[in-house]
Structures are given as structure tokens and as C-alpha cells.
RODO-2510 file (C-alpha; in nm, 4 decimals, decimal comma):
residues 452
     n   res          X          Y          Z
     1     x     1,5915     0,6559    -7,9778
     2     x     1,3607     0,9958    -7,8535
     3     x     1,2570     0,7447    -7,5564
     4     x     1,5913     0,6566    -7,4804
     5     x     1,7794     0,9610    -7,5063
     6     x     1,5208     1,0842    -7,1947
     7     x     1,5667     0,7902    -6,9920
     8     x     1,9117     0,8388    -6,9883
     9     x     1,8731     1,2546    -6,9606
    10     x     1,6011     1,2071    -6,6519
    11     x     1,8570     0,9244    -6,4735
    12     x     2,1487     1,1658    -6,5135
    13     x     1,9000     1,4583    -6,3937
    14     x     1,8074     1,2536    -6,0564
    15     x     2,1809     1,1673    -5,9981
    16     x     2,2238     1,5340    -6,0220
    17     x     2,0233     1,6048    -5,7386
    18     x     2,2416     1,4024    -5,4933
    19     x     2,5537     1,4291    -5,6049
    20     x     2,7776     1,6422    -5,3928
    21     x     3,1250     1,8195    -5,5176
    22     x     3,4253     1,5847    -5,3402
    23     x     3,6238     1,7920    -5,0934
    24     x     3,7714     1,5365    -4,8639
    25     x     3,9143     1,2367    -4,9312
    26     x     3,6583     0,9194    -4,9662
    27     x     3,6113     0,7538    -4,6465
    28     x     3,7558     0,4563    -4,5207
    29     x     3,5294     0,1182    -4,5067
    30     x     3,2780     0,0383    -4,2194
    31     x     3,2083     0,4639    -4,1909
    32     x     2,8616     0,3828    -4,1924
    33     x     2,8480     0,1780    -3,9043
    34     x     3,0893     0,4096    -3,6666
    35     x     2,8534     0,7134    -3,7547
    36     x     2,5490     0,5044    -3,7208
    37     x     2,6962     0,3903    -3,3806
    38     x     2,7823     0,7929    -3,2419
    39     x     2,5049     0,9003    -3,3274
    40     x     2,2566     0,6018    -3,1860
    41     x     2,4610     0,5930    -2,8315
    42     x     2,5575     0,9493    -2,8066
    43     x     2,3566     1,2009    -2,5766
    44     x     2,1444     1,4912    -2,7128
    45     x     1,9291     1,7803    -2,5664
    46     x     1,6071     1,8269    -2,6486
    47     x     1,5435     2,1830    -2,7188
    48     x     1,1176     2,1676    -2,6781
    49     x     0,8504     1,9930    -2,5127
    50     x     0,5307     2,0495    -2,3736
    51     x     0,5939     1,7666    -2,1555
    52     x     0,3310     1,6806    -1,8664
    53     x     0,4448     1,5229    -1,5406
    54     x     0,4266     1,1611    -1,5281
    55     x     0,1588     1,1744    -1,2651
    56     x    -0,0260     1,3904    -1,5110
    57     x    -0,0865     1,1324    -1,6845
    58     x    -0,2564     0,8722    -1,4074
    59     x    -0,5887     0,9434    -1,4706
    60     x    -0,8674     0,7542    -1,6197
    61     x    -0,9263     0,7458    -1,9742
    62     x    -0,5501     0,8728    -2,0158
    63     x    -0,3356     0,5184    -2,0277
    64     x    -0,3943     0,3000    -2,2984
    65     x    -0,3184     0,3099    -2,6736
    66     x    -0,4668     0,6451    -2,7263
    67     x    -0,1866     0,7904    -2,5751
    68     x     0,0487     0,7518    -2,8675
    69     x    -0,2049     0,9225    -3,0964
    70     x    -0,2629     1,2400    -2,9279
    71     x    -0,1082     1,5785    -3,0195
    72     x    -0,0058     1,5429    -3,3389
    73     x    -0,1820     1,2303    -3,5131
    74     x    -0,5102     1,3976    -3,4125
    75     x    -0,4257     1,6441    -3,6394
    76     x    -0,4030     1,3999    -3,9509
    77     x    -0,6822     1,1639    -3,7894
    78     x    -0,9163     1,5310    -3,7492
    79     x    -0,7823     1,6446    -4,1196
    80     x    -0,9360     1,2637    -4,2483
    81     x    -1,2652     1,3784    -4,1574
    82     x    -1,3093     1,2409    -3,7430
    83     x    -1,5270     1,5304    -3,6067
    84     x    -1,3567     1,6674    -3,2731
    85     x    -1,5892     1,5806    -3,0038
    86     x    -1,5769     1,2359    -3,1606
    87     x    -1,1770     1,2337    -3,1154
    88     x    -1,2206     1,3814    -2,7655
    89     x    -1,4043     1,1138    -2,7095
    90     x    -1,1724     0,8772    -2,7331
    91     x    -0,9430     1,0222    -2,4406
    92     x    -1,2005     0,9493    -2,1651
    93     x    -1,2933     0,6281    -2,0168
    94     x    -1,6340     0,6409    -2,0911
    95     x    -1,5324     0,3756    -2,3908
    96     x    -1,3287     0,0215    -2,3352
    97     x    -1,0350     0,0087    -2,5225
    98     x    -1,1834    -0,1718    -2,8442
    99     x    -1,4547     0,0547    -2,8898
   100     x    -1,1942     0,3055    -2,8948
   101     x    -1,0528     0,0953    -3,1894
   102     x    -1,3360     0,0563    -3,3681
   103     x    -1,4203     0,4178    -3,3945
   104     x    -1,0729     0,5166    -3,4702
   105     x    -1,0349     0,1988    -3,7067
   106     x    -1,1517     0,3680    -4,0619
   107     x    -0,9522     0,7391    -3,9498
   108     x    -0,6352     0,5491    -3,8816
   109     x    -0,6066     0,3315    -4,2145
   110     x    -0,6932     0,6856    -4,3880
   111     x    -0,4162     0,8629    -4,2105
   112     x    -0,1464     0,5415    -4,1179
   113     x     0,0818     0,6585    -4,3625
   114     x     0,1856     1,0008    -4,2293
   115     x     0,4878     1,1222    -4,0556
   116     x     0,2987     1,1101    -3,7330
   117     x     0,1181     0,7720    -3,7332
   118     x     0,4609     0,6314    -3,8289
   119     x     0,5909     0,7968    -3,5628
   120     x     0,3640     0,6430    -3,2967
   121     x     0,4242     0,2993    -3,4533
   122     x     0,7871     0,3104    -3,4153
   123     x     0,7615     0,4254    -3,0520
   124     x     0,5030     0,1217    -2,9981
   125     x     0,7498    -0,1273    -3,1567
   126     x     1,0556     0,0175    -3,0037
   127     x     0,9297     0,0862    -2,6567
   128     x     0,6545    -0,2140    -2,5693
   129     x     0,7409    -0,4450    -2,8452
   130     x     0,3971    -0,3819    -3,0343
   131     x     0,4547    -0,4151    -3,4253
   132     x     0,1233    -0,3074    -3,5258
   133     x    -0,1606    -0,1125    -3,4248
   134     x    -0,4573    -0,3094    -3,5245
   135     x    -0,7520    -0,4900    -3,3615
   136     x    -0,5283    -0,7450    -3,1936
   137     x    -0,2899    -0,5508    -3,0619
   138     x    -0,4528    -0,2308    -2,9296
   139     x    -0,5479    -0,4002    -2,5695
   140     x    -0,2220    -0,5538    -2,5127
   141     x    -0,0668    -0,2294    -2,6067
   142     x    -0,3066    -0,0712    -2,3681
   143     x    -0,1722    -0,3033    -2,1081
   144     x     0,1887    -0,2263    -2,1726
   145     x     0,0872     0,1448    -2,1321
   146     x    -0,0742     0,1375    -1,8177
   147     x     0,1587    -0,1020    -1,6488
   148     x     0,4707     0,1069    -1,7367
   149     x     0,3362     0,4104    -1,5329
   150     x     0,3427     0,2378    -1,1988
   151     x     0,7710     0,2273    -1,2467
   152     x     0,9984     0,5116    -1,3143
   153     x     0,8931     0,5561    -1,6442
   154     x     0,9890     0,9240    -1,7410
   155     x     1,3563     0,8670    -1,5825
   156     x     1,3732     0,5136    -1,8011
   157     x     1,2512     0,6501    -2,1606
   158     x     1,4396     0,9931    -2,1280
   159     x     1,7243     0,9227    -1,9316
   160     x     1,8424     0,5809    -1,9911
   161     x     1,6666     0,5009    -2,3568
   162     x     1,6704     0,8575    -2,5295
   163     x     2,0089     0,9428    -2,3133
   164     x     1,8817     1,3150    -2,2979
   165     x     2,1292     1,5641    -2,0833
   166     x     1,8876     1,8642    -2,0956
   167     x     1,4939     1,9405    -2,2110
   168     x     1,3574     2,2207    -2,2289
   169     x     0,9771     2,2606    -2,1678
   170     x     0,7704     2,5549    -2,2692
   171     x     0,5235     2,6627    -2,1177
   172     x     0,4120     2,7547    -1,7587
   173     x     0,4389     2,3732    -1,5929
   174     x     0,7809     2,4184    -1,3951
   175     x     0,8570     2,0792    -1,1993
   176     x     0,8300     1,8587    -1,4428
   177     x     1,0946     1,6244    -1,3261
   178     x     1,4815     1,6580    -1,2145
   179     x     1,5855     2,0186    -1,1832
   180     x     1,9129     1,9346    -1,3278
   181     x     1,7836     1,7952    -1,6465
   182     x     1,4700     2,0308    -1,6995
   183     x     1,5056     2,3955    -1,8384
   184     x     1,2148     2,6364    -1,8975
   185     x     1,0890     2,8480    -2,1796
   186     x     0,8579     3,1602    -2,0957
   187     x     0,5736     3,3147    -2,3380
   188     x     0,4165     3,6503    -2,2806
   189     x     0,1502     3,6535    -2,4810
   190     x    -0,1061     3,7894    -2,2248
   191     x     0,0741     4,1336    -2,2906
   192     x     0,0444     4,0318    -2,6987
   193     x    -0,3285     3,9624    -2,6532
   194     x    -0,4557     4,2076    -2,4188
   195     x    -0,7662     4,2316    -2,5967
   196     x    -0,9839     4,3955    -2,3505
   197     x    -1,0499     4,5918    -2,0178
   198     x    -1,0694     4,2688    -1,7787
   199     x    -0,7731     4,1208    -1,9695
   200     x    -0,5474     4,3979    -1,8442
   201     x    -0,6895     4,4443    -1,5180
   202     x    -0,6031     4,0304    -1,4733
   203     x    -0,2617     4,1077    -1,5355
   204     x    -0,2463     4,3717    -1,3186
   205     x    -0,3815     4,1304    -1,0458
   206     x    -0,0897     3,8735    -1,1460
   207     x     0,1940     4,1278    -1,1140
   208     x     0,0940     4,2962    -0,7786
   209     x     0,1085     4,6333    -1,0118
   210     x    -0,1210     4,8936    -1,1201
   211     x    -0,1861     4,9426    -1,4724
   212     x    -0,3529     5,2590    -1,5626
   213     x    -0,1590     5,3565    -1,8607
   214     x     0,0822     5,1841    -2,1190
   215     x     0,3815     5,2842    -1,9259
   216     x     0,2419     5,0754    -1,6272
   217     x     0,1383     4,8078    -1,8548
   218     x     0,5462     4,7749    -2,0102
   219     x     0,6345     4,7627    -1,6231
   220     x     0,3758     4,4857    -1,5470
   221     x     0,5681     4,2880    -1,8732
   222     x     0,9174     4,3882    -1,6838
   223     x     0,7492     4,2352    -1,3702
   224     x     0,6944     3,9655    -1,5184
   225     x     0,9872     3,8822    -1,7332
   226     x     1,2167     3,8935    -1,3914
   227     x     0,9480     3,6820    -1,1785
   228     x     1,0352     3,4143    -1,5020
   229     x     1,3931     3,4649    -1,5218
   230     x     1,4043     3,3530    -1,1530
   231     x     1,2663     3,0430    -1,2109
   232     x     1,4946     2,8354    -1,4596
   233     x     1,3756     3,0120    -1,8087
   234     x     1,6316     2,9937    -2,0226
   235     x     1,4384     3,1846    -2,3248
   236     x     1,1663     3,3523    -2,4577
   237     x     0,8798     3,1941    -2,6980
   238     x     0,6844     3,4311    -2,9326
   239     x     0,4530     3,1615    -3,0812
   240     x     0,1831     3,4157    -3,2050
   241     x     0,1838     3,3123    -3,5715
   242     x    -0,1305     3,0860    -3,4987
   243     x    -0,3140     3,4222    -3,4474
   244     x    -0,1724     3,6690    -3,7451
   245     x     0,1597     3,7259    -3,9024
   246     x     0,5157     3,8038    -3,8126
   247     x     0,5764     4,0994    -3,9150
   248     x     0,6270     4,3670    -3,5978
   249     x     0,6275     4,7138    -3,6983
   250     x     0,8382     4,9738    -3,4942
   251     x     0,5482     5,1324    -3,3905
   252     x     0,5642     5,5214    -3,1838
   253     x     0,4390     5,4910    -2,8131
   254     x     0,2020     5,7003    -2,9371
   255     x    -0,0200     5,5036    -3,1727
   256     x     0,0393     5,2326    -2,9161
   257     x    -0,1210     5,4303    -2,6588
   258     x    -0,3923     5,4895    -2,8749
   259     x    -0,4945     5,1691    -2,8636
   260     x    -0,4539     5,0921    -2,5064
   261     x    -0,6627     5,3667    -2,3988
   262     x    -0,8995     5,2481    -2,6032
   263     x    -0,9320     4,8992    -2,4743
   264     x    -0,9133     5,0227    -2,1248
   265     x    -1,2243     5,2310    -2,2387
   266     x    -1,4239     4,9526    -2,3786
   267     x    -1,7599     4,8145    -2,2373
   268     x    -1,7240     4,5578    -1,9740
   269     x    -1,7545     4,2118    -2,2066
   270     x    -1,6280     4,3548    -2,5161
   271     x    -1,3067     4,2972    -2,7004
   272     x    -1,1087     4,4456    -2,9624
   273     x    -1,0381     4,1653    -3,2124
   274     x    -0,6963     4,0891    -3,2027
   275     x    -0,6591     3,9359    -3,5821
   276     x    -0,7648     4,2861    -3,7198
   277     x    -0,5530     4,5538    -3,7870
   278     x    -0,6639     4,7543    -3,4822
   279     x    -0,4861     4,6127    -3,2223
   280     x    -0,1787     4,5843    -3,4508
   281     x    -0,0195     4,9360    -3,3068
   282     x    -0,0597     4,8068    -2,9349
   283     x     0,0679     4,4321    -3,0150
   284     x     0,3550     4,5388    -3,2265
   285     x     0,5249     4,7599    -2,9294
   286     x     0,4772     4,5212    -2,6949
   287     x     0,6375     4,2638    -2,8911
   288     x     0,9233     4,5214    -2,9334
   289     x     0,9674     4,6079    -2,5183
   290     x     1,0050     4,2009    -2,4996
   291     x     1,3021     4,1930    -2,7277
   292     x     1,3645     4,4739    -2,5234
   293     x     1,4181     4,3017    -2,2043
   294     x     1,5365     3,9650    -2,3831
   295     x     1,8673     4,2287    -2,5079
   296     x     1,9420     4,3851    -2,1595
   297     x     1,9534     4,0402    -2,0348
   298     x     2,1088     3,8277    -2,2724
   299     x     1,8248     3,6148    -2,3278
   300     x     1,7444     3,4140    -2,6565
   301     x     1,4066     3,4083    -2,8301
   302     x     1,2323     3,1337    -2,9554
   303     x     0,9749     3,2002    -3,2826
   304     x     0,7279     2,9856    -3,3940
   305     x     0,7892     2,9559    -3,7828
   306     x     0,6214     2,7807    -4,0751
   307     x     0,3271     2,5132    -4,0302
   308     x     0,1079     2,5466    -3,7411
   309     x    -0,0902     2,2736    -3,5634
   310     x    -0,4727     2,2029    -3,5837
   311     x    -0,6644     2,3091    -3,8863
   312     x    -0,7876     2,6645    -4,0279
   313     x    -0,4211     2,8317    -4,0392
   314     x    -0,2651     3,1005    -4,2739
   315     x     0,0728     2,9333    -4,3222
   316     x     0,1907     3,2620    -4,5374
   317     x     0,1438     3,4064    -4,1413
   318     x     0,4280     3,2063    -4,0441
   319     x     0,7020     3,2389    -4,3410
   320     x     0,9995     3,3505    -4,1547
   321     x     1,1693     3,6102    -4,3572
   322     x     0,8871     3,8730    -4,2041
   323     x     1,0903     3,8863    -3,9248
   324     x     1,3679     4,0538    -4,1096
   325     x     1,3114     4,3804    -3,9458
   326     x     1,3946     4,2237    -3,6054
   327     x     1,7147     4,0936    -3,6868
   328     x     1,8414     4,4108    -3,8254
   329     x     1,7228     4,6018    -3,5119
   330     x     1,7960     4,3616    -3,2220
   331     x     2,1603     4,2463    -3,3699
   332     x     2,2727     4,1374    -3,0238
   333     x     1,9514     3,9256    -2,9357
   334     x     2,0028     3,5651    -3,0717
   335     x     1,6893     3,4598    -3,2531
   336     x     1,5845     3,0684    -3,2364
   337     x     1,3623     2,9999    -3,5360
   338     x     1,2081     2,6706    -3,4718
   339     x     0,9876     2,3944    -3,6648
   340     x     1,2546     2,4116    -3,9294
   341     x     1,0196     2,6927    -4,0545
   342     x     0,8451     2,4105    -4,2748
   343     x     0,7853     2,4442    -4,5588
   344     x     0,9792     2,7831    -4,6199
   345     x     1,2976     2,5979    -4,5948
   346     x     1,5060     2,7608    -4,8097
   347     x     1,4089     3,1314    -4,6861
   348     x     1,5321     2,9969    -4,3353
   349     x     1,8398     2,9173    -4,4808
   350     x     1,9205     3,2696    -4,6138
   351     x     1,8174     3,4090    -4,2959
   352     x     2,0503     3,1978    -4,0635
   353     x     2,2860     3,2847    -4,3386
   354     x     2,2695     3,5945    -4,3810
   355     x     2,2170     3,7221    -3,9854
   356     x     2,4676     3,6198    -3,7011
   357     x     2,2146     3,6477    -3,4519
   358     x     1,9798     3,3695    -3,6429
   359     x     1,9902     3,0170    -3,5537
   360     x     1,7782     2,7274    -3,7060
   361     x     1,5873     2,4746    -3,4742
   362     x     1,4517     2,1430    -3,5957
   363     x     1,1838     2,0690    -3,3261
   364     x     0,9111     1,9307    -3,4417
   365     x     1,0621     1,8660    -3,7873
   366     x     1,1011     1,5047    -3,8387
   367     x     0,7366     1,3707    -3,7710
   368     x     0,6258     1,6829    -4,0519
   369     x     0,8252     1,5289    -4,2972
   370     x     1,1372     1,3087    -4,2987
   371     x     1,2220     1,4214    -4,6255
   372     x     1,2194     1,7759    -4,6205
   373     x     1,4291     1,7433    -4,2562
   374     x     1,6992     1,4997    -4,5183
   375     x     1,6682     1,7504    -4,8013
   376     x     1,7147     2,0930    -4,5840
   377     x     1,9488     1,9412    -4,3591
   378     x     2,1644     1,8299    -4,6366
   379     x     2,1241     2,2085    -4,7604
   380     x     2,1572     2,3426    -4,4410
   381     x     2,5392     2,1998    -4,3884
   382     x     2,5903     2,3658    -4,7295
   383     x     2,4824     2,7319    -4,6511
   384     x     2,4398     2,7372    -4,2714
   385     x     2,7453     2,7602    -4,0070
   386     x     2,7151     2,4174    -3,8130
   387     x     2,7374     2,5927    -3,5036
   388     x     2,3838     2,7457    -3,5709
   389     x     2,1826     2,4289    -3,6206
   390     x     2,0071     2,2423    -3,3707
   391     x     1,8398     1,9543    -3,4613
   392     x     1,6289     1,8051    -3,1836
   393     x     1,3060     1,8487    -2,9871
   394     x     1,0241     1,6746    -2,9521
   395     x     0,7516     1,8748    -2,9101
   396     x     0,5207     1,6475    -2,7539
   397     x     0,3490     1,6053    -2,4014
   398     x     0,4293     1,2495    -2,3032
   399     x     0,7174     1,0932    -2,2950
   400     x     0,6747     0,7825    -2,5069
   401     x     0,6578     1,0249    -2,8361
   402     x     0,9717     1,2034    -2,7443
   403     x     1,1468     0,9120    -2,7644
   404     x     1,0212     0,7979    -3,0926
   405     x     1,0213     1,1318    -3,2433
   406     x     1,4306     1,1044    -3,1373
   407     x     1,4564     0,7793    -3,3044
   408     x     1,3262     0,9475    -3,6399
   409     x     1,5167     1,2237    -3,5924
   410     x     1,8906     0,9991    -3,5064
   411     x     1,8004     0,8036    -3,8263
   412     x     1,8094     1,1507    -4,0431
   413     x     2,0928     1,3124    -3,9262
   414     x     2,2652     0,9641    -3,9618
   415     x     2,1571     0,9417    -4,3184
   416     x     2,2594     1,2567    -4,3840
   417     x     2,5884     1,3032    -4,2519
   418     x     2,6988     0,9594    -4,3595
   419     x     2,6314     1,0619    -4,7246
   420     x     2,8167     1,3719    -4,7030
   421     x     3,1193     1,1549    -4,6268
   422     x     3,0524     0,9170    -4,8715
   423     x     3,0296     1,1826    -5,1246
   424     x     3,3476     1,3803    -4,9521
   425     x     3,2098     1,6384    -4,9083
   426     x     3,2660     1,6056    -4,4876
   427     x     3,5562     1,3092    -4,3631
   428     x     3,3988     1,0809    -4,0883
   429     x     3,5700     1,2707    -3,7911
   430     x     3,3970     1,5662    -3,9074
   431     x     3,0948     1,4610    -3,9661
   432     x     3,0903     1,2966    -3,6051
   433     x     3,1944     1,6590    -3,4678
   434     x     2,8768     1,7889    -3,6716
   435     x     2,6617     1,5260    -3,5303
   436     x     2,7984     1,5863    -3,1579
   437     x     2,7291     1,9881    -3,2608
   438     x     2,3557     2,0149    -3,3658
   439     x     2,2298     1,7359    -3,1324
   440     x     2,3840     1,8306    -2,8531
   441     x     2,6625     2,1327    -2,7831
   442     x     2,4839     2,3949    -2,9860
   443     x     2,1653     2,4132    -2,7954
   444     x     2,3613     2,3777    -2,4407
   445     x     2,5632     2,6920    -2,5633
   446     x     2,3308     2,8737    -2,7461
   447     x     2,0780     2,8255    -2,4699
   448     x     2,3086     2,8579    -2,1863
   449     x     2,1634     2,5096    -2,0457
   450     x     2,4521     2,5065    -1,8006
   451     x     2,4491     2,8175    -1,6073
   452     x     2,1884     2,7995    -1,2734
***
């Protein structure tokens, strides 16, 4: 009776989770489908990429199978136990395609079953008609690869497969394809990690601007910013949680300047460690005179929250609710917090919440986990305005990833959205208006992808 009484407790318990209050009525039959089919046909914008040109890409050692397993499956394949060099390896031609295979053959049947692997096996199936990745398939897969680079291969996969309208590419490669379809994010962390006398004197160089003091080095950032804002940038990117934490202190010019004279001072070949609390002073202010700039010109700012790539990270660095401070000072700047700040879900959730000027992005998000993107998005649409979500970028280098990382990505927001209807807690014609919101409108708005 005990045994039964918690079977039935624990299935009631698990219905729990999913059940969602009715607000709307229940939908009419065949919802699935006409959800399934806006969201698999309608057009998106892809809020982040490090995308490479397509001639980029031409070069030996670069075109065969490999190609689907770099970026982020080398972090999984790496965290298995496959020593770097070993991996790096593997991008060359110094090794035929099967000896690639066998060498990767024991790291990928450790690490097959993450988000990422799955990820490049979808795009193989979906985009050269490859099921598997295995022995016999790795050379014709190769083949397909190499072959597809002699068309118009970035135009096919983005344009007419993934039916992108706008992506936007961080990082300093401008010209990566169409100027109507390509936007541009700008970083400025050489003014974040200054870290000695040579450092400064390069940017000097860059801008065409002495820098003797701090107040020449904030006009060398100013310099800067407007040389980006010329060419297509659309935001800033503060992705400096690899390095140390969030948290920016309003720090007085002078304790800034403290530190500035003293890395102007310092020996020639020296540095001043930038993940000590020495440099702090100096890389809090100058993180300050960007949001500066980014409010006197209405430009948005993308943060880096929650996991980082590679290995040997401090993920607490990276928990988004240390940026409170920023919110409350720069009201009027609209912060971007992207990577669904995985796995501090729920503290992004209270933050878009809780300031207007906070917005959630899910870039990224999908090939961590396809759960947690169901599971927050679900909560998301419960505590978030819509109009603050956007839930798609990439954030790969090639192409061929993008596209499969959009295919995860159509299948989640289609799972969730249609079980919000079937729950009624959304009706189908909302829902759709949802969909056509975070995968597409938000970002062009919020972004200000139209404007040139």
C-alpha cells in the first residue's frame, strides 16, 4: 500500500511540473502542425556569429568532416581527455581523412551524446544527407564538404535553407558577405586589458592619438567607438567574464589614474596581471566610460553571461545578477544578456524582470542544453515580457553549424509554444505572434537591424 501510495504521489508530482493554469480556451485540432509549419518556414535573425568568410575556409586541412566538430564539440571531445595539440592536429592536412577518424574515433563515442555532437549530426544528416558519423561515412562526408564550397554555399545554407533576414557577427571581420544581411558587433577590450606600457602605446598607434594620461586614454576609447560606429556596428560586446567577474565598481578617476600611471611606469616587458585585484580600479572605469558612450549614442550592449567556452573557467564569474549595479545606473542603455546566462537561469529571469532596460538572448543556448532552453523558455513566457526575448544565434564560425544549431533551436521554441496552447495558457494566434517576436522582430528592433 506504502509503495503504492508513492507511485501515485511521485506521478502526480511529475504532472505537476508541466501542468500550466488554463487561460485561453483549448485549441482547435491540427494546432500542432500550423505552429510547427510558422515556425519551420518563417524567417529569423540571428543575433551572433563569429562567422568566417566562405573563402576563409578554402584552405587545406580545413574541408572535410572536421569541420562540423570544431568550436564547440572540441570542447566536449578536449573535456573527454584528447590533449590539444592532438585535436589541433586534426585541422591540418598533414593527416588523410581516416586517420583523422581513427584518432578522433574513441573521443567521439565518449562525447557523441552531447548537445554539440548531436548538433553536428543533425547538420550532417540535414545538409549532405550523412546519417552517421562513423568509419564509413567520414570520407564521403568529407567529399560532400569540400565539393559544396566550390558553389554559393554561404548564400544557399543561410539564405535559402536557414531563411535568415539579418546576422550579426562579432568581432573585427567586417565583409563577411552581403552588406544588407550582415550587421556588426564591436568589443573594446584592448582598453579593458591594457595591461602594460607597450599595450597602451599600441593603442595609441591604432587611434592616431597620444596617450600620456587617462584622460587621453578615455579619448583614444571615444576614437575608437566612432571609427566602429561608422562601420555597420550595431552594439557593443563586453565578453570579459572569461578573464574575472562582472561586477564593475563606480570607481573615482582618481584610483583609476593610479593605476594607469602605474602601468605606464612599468619596465619595458612587464605586465600588471589583469585577474588580480590591481588592475581592478583602471578596468572598472573604463568599462564605465563605454557604457558611457553606448548611452550618448543609443547603442545596446551585449554581455557575455553564464558558461564560458574551453576549460579552466570560474562560472560564479559569469552569474549575471553582478551586473545589477549597471542597470540601476545606466537605465537608458538597453542591456543584451546573452548565452541564456546558463545555468543561472532563473536569476536572468528576475533581472529581465525586474529592469526595463534588460533583455534576454538565447545564442548559443540550444547546443548547451536543449532542456534547460525548453525549461527556461517555458519560464521565461511566464515572468519575462515577450518583447524582451530573443531566441536565436548561432555562435559558430562556419556556416554549416548555424544552420543546424537553428534547426535545434526551431524544434524548441516549437515544442514549447505548442504546449502552452495545448495547456491554454497562450491560443495558437498568439503563440504564432510570440514565435514571429523572439525569432525575429525583437532583435531587428531591439538592435536597430534596419537603420544604415
Amino acid at each position: 500500500m506504502k509503495t503504492t501510495y508513492l507511485f501515485f504521489f511521485s506521478f502526480a508530482f511529475t504532472i505537476g511540473l508541466h501542468a500550466q493554469v488554463q487561460i485561453k480556451p483549448l485549441p482547435q485540432p491540427g494546432y500542432e502542425k500550423r505552429i510547427s509549419d510558422f515556425i519551420s518556414t518563417m524567417k529569423v535573425v540571428d543575433t551572433h556569429e563569429h562567422l568566417e568568410t566562405q573563402s576563409g575556409w578554402m584552405k587545406p586541412g580545413k574541408l572535410d568532416f572536421m569541420l562540423l566538430l570544431q568550436h564547440y564539440t572540441y570542447d566536449d571531445i578536449r573535456s573527454a581527455g584528447m590533449p590539444k595539440q592532438v585535436f589541433g592536429k586534426l585541422l591540418t592536412d598533414s593527416l588523410t581523412v581516416m586517420e583523422k577518424w581513427n584518432i578522433l574515433k574513441p573521443y567521439w563515442e565518449a562525447t557523441s551524446n552531447t548537445a554539440y555532437s548531436r548538433a553536428a549530426l543533425l547538420t550532417a544528416d540535414k545538409l549532405f544527407d550523412v546519417k552517421d558519423l562513423n568509419e564509413t561515412t567520414v570520407e564521403d562526408l568529407s567529399a560532400k564538404i569540400n565539393k559544396s564550397y566550390n558553389t554559393d554555399w554561404y548564400n544557399k545554407v543561410l539564405v535559402e535553407k536557414s531563411r535568415i533576414d539579418y546576422i550579426v557577427v562579432d568581432g573585427d571581420t567586417h565583409n563577411v558577405g552581403d552588406p544588407a544581411m550582415f550587421r556588426y558587433v564591436k568589443r573594446f577590450g584592448e582598453f579593458i586589458f591594457a595591461v602594460s606600457a607597450q599595450k597602451i602605446e599600441a593603442i595609441a598607434k591604432a587611434q592616431d592619438t597620444p596617450v600620456r594620461n587617462l584622460d587621453d586614454f578615455v579619448t583614444a576609447l571615444e576614437v575608437s567607438f566612432h571609427k566602429a560606429m561608422d562601420h555597420d556596428n550595431v552594439a557593443i560586446k563586453i565578453g570579459v567574464a572569461y578573464e574575472r567577474d562582472l561586477f564593475f565598481d563606480d570607481v573615482p578617476k582618481d584610483k583609476a589614474e593610479e593605476v594607469f600611471s602605474k602601468i605606464l611606469n612599468l619596465p619595458a616587458g612587464t605586465v600588471l596581471k589583469y585577474n588580480g585585484n590591481e588592475i581592478r580600479p583602471l578596468q572598472d572605469y573604463m568599462v564605465h566610460r563605454i557604457l558611457d558612450l553606448a548611452r550618448a549614442n543609443h547603442i545596446p550592449v551585449q554581455i557575455h553571461t553564464g558558461l564560458q567556452a574551453g576549460d579552466g573557467n570560474y562560472i560564479n564569474n559569469s552569474n549575471p545578477t553582478h551586473l545589477a549595479n549597471l542597470f540601476l545606473k545606466y537605465r537608458d542603455v538597453q542591456f543584451i544578456l546573452f548565452h541564456g546566462g546558463y545555468p543561472f537561469g532563473g536569476e536572468l529571469a528576475s533581472l529581465a524582470k525586474n529592469f526595463r532596460n534588460v533583455s534576454i538572448d538565447m545564442c548559443w543556448l540550444y547546443i548547451i542544453s536543449p532542456s534547460y532552453s525548453e525549461r527556461y523558455l517555458h519560464e521565461w513566457l511566464e515572468t519575462v515580457p515577450a518583447n524582451k526575448i530573443m531566441a536565436f544565434g548561432g555562435d559558430f564560425r562556419n556556416v554549416e553549424n548555424i544552420y543546424g544549431h537553428l534547426l535545434f533551436a526551431k524544434q524548441v521554441v516549437t515544442k514549447v509554444l505548442t504546449e502552452k496552447v495545448r495547456d491554454g495558457y497562450f491560443n495558437e494566434s498568439e503563440a504564432i505572434k510570440i514565435a514571429q517576436m523572439i525569432l525575429h522582430d525583437n532583435a531587428i528592433r531591439i538592435l536597430k537591424l534596419e537603420k544604415k
